[in-house]
N, C-alpha and C positions, 0 to 999 in steps of 0.2 A: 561143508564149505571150507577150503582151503584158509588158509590165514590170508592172505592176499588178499583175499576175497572180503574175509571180512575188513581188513584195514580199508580199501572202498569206502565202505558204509560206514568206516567209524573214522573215515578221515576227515576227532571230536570229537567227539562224538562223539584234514583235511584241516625260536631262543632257546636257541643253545640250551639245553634242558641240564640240571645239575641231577646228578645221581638219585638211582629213586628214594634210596636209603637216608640222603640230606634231605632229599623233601619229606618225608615222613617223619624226620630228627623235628624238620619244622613245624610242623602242626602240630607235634605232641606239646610243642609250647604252649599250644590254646586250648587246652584239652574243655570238655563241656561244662567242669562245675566252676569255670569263669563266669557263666551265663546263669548261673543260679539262683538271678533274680527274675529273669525269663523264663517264657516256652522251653521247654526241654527238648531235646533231641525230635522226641516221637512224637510232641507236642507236632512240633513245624511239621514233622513227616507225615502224621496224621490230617493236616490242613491239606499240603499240598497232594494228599490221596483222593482228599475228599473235593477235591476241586477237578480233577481229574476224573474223577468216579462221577460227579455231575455233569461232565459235554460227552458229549457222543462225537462230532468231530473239534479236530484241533489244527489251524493252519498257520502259519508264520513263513517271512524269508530266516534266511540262515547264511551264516559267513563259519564256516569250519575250516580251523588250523587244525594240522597233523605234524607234529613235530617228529624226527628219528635225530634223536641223540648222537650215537654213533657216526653218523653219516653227516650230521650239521645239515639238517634239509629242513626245510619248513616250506610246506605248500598252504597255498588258501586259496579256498573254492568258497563261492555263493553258489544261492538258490532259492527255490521253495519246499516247504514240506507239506503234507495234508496227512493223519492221522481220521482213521477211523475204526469206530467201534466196532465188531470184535477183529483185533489183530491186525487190519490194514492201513499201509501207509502205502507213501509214493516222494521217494526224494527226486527231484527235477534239479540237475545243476546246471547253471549257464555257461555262456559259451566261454571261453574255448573248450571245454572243461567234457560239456554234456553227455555227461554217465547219467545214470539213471537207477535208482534202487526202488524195485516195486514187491510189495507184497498184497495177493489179494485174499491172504487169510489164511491159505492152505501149503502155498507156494513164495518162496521169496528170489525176485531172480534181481542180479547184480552186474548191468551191461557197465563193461568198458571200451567207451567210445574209442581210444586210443590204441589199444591191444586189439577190438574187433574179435571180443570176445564177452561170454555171459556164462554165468555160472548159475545154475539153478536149483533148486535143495527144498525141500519140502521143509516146511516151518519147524513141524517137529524134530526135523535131524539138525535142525541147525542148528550156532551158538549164537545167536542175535542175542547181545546180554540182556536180562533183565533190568538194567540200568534202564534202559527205553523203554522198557515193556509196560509200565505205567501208562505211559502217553497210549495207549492201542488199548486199555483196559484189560489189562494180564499183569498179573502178578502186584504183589504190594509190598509198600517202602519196609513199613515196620515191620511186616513177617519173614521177607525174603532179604533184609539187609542189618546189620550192627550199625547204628547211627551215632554219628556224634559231631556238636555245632561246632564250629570252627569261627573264632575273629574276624566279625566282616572287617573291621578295620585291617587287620593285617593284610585279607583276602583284598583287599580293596573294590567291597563291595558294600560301604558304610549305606546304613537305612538297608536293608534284607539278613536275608538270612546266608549263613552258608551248611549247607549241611554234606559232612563227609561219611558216604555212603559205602562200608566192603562186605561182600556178598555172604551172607552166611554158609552157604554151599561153592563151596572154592570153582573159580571155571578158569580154564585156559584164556580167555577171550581178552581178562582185565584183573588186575588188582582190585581196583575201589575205583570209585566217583565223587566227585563232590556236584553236588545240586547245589548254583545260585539260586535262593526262591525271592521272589518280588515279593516285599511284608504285607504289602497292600491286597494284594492278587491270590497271594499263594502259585501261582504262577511259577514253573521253571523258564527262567531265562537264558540260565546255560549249563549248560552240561560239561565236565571234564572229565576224560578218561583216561587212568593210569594203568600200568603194567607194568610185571618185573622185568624187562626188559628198556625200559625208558622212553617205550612211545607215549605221546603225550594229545592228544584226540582230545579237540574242545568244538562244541558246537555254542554259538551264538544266536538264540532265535529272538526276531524282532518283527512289530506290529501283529502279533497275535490277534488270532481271530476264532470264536469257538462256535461252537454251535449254528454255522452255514452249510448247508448240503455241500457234500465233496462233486466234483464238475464229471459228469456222465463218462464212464471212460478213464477213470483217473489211476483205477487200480489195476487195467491191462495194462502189457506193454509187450510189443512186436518188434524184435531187433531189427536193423536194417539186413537187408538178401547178402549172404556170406560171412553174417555174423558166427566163429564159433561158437557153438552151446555145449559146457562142460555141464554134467550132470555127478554125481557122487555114485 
C-alpha cells in the first residue's frame, strides 16, 4: 500500500507541528526513572495488553487529527471504529468525509470517497503499524515496542498514564507512538503517531464499548460502481 494509502488510515492514528527533532529534545525531559515511585514503563504496558488480550471486540467513536508540517494543514475527521478478534476492523467516517477502512482479517481495503478510489493489499503485505495491532489482538506492547512513561503533566493528560512507544523493528510507516492509557481502565484513549518526516496522526476514541457482537456485515465493504480498485 502506497503511503497515501496509508496516511487514510492513520489520518492519527486525520498545529503547526515543531520539528520532530524539538519534540523528542522534549520528552527526553521526562525520561521514565521520574516515575520510579510507580508502575514502570511495562508495568502500564503489560495492563493495557491484558486489557486487550481480555475483549474480543472493541468499539468507540473517534475524532482524528492529521497534521503535515510542511504544508501547515490539519484536517479532522470523526467516526466509528469496531475491532475484532482476530485482525478485524472497520473505520466508518462521517460525512462529508465518508471513506471507509475495512479489514476482514485477510484483506485490508482503503476507499477514498473523494478520489473514487480503493486500494486493496492483503494484510500480510501491508505496513498497518503495529501501533494498532493490539487493539485486533496481534502483536504485543512489551515484545514488539522500547517503552518508556512520559509526564502526564507535561502531556497534559494528569490522572493516566502516557506511555511513548518506538518500534523495536524500524518500519517506514512511523517513528513511535505515544499511548494515552486511562489509569482506571487500562484503556487506550488516544493514540499519537509520529514520523521523520513531521506528520503528526492522533486518534481520539470516546465512549468505548467492549465486549458486544460487531453488527452482521461490518467487516465487508463494496465500493460504490466506478470506484477505482488499485491492488499492489
Amino acid at each position: 500500500m502506497r503511503k497515501a494509502a496509508l496516511s487514510t488510515l492513520l489520518l492519527a492514528l486525520a498545529a503547526p507541528l515543531a520539528p520532530m527533532a524539538a519534540f523528542s529534545a522534549t520528552l527526553a525531559l521526562h525520561p521514565a526513572e521520574s516515575w520510579a515511585d510507580g508502575p514502570t514503563a511495562d508495568d502500564v504496558g503489560g495492563r493495557v495488553q491484558a486489557f486487550y488480550d481480555s475483549t474480543k471486540t472493541f468499539k468507540a467513536t473517534f475524532t482524528q487529527t492529521y497534521t503535515i508540517k510542511v504544508q501547515n494543514v490539519k484536517k479532522v475527521s470523526s467516526g466509528k471504529v469496531t475491532f475484532e478478534k482476530p485482525g478485524k476492523m472497520s473505520w466508518v467516517y462521517d460525512a462529508p468525509n465518508n471513506n471507509r477502512v475495512v479489514s476482514d482479517g485477510t484483506t485490508i481495503k482503503v476507499y477514498e470517497k473523494e478520489n473514487e478510489q480503493m486500494f486493496e493489499t492483503p494484510v500480510k503485505g501491508s505496513q498497518y503499524p503495529a501501533a494498532l495491532a493490539f487493539l485486533m489482538g496481534q502483536g504485543k506492547l512489551t515484545k514488539d515496542f522500547s517503552l518508556r512513561l512520559l509526564d502526564p503533566a507535561q502531556m497534559k493528560f494528569e490522572g493516566g498514564f502516557v506511555l511513548e512507544a518506538t518500534p523495536k523493528d524500524a518500519t517506514p510507516a512511523y517513528q513511535k507512538v505515544l499511548l494515552y492509557v486511562d489509569a482506571q481502565t487500562s484503556q487506550v484513549r488516544r493514540a499519537l503517531i509520529l514520523d521523520a518526516q513531521g506528520y503528526r496522526n492522533r486518534f481520539d476514541f470516546d465512549k468505548p464499548i467492549v465486549n458486544q457482537p460487531a453488527a452482521k456485515g461490518e467487516f465487508d465493504f463494496t465500493p460504490p460502481p466506478g470506484t477505482k480498485i488499485i491492488r499492489p
